[in-house]
N, C-alpha and C positions, 0 to 999 in steps of 0.2 A: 504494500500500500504506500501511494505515494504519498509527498505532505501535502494537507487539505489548507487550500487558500481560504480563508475568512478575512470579507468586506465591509469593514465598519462604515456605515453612512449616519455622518455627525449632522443633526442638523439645526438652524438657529434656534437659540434657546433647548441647546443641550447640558442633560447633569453632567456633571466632570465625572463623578464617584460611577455613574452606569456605562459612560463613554469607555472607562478604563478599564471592565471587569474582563471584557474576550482578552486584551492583551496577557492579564495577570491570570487569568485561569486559563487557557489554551497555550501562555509561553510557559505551563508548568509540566506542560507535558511531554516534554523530551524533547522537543523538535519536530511533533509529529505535523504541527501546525503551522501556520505562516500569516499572521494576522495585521492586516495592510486599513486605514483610516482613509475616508474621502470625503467630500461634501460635495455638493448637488452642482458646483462651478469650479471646485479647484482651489475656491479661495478658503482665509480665514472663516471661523465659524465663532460666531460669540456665545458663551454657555449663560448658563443662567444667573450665573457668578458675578464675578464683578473683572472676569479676564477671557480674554478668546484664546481658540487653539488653532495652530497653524497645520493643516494636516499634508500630509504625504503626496497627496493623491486627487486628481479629478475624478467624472464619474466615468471615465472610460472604463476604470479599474472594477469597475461590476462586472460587467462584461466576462472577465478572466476568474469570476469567483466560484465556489463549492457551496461556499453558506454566505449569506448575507446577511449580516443583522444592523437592528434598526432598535439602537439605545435613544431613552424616551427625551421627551424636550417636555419644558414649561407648560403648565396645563393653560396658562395665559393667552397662550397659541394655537388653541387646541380649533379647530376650523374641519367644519362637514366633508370640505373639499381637501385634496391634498395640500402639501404647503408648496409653495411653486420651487418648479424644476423639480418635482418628486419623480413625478408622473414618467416624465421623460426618462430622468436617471434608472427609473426602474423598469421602463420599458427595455434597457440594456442588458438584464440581467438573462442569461441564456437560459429557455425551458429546461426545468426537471431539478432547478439548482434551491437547496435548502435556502430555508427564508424565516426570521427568526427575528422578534422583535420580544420589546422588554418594556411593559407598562404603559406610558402615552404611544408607544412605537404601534402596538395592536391598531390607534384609529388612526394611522398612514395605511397600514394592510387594507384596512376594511374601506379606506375611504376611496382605494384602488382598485377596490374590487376583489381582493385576493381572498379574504376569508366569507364572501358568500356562499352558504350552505355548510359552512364550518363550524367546526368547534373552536372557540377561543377562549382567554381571558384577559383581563386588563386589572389594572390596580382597582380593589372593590370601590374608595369613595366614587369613581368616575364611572357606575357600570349604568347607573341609570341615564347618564347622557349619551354613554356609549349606546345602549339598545334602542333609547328615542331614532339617534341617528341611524346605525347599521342593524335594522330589523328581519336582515335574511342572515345573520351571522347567529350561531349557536351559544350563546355569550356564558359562561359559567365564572362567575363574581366568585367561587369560594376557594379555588384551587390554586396553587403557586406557579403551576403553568400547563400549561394541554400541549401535547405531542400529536400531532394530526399528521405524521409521517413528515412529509414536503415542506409543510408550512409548522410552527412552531412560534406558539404564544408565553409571555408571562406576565407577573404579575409587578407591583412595585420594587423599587431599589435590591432590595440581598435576594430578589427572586431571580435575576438576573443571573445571581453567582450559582442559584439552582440549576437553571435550565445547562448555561454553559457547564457545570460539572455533569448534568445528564444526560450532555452532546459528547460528550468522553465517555460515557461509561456505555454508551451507545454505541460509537465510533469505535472503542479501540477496548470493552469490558469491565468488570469491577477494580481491577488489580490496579487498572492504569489511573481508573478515578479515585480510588482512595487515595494514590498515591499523589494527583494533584490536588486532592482537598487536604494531603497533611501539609503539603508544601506549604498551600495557601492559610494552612491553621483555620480550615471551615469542616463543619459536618457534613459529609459526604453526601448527607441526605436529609431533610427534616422531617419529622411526621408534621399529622394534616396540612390545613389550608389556611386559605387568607381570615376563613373565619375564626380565627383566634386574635387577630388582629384590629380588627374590628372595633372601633368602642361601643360599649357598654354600660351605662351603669353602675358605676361601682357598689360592690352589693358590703355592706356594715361588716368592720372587722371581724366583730366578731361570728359572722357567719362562717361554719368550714366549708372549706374549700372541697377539690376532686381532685386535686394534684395526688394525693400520695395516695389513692385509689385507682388512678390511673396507673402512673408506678409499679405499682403492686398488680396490676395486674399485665403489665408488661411481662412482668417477672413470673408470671403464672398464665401465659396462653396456651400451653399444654393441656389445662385444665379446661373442660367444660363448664366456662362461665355464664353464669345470667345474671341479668339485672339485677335479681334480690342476692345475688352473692355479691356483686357491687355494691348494692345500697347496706346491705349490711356490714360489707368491710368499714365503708364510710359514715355508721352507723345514723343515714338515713331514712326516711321512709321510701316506699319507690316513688312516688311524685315527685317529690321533694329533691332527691337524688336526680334525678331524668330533667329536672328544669334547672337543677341547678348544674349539670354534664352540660347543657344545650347552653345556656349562657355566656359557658366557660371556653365550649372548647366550638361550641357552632354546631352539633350534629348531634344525631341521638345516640346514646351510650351502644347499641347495637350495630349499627354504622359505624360506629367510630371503632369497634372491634372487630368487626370484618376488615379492615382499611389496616389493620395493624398484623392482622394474623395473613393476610395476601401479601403485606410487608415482609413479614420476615419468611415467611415461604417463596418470595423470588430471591432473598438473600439467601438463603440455602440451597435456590436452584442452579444460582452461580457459582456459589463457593464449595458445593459437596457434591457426592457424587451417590446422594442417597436415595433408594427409590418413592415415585412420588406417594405412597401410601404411609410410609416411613415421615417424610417431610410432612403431609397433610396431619399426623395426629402429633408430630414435635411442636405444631400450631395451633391445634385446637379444634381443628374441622374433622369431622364425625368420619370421615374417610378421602380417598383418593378421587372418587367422584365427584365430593362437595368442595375439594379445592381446585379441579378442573374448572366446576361452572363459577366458583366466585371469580380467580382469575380469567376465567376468558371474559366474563363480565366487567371487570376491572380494566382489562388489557388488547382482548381482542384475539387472543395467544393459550394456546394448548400449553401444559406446565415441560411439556418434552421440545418442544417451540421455541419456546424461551430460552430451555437450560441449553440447546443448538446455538441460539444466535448470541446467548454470553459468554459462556463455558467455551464455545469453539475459538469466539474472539480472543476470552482473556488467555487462550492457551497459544495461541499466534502469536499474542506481542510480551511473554513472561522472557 
């Protein structure tokens, strides 16, 4: 495999902090990358900051790219239509080539046409004007980013550092991402979504929390858990427990344990070599069956699928 060109397209009123994440997570990974900056003319590009960045590159340099991404700008900016010379610059970009945008970058995609009929996300305060405007786009406000094969969405600012660590572990398997997320001192991976993030409410100190029930039962997905074994770890009632899990973390306590137990059943699809009956009850799922249909539900991917297109990769580039 050869090294995969990555197109940063900077444009007025861009973050510095998101501008900067492909360099710093793609140059962690051996060289397998080559991460090139452009803007829509060639010229400087003012950030949101209170300083411009002079970049490398006009937009010819799309043209030559594998992945394109498109770090967000100021939501001050934010306009139905693209922002000009978008259009053009990314009419350059050769069919079939990854396309990959970070927070406000989602409504350039959509505003292009690129994510009608798709799955996307965008930083959740902005999803309601995202949807007013791009109502053929499949918009999902809670997730850190959607992988739609071709095209590829995320959410605000450190979701950025998600997606690019999950274009490596994609590209090149687990071994190579862990090993740019220790470089970069990030977690390889985060549990849930943007709905933790969310404000809410602050609910009276002295109310307890779900944290070290969740925890706990991280620590115990082997075990056939249910709610009242949750609400009684956290020695709630089940209402009471169930609204105060949705609050906290954005989902229902049964959701939110499916999404952790398909978690670490694709971490041991990559990292072991145990059959999937074996892995389905190290997680919690009744059998080999019921972890087939959560993950293809989750993924799209048979668990022998999967453990092919990780396990083969990360045994390529070890």
């Amino acid at each position: 495999m050869g090294v995969h060109r990555v197109v940063v397209l900077a444009l007025k009123g861009v973050y510095p902090f998101e501008l900067g994440i492909p360099s710093r997570v793609f140059g962690a990974a051996g060289g397998r990358y080559e991460v090139l900056t452009c803007s829509v003319d060639g010229g400087p590009v003012a950030t949101n900051s209170d300083f411009s960045v002079t970049v490398g590159h006009g937009p010819e340099v799309l043209e030559t790219a594998d992945t394109v991404l498109l770090p967000p700008f100021d939501t001050s900016l934010l306009t139905r239509e693209p922002p000009p010379g978008v259009r053009e610059a990314l009419a350059a970009v050769r069919p079939g080539t990854r396309i990959v945008s970070i927070c406000t970058g989602a409504f350039v995609l959509a505003s292009a046409g690129l994510l009608d009929g798709r799955p996307a996300t965008t930083h959740w305060a902005l999803a309601d004007v995202f949807r007013s405007w791009y109502p053929l786009v499949d918009l999902d406000r809670d997730v850190l980013f959607v992988d739609d094969g071709d095209v590829l969405t995320s959410a605000g600012a450190a979701s950025g550092v998600d997606i690019c660590l999950h274009l490596v572990r994609r590209d090149h398997g687990t071994a190579v991402a862990n090993q740019v997320a220790r470089a970069c001192v990030v977690p390889p991976w985060r549990e849930g979504g943007q709905a933790q993030y969310v404000e809410h409410p602050v609910p009276e100190t002295s109310a307890p929390g779900t944290s070290d029930t969740r925890q706990w039962a991280l620590e115990n997905l082997h075990e056939p858990l249910s709610l009242a074994d949750l609400a009684g770890h956290a020695g709630m009632s089940l209402r009471t427990f169930a609204r105060r899990f949705d609050e906290e973390v954005g989902m229902s306590p049964g959701r939110w344990l499916i999404q952790q137990r398909v978690s670490r059943a694709r971490h041991l699809l990559e990292t072991t070599d145990l059959a999937v009956d074996d892995i389905a009850g190290r997680v919690g799922f009744a059998g080999g069956t019921s972890l087939r249909e959560h993950l293809h539900a989750a993924i799209g991917v048979s668990p022998l699928a999967y453990r092919r297109t990780f396990r083969g990769a990360t045994r390529a580039n070890e």
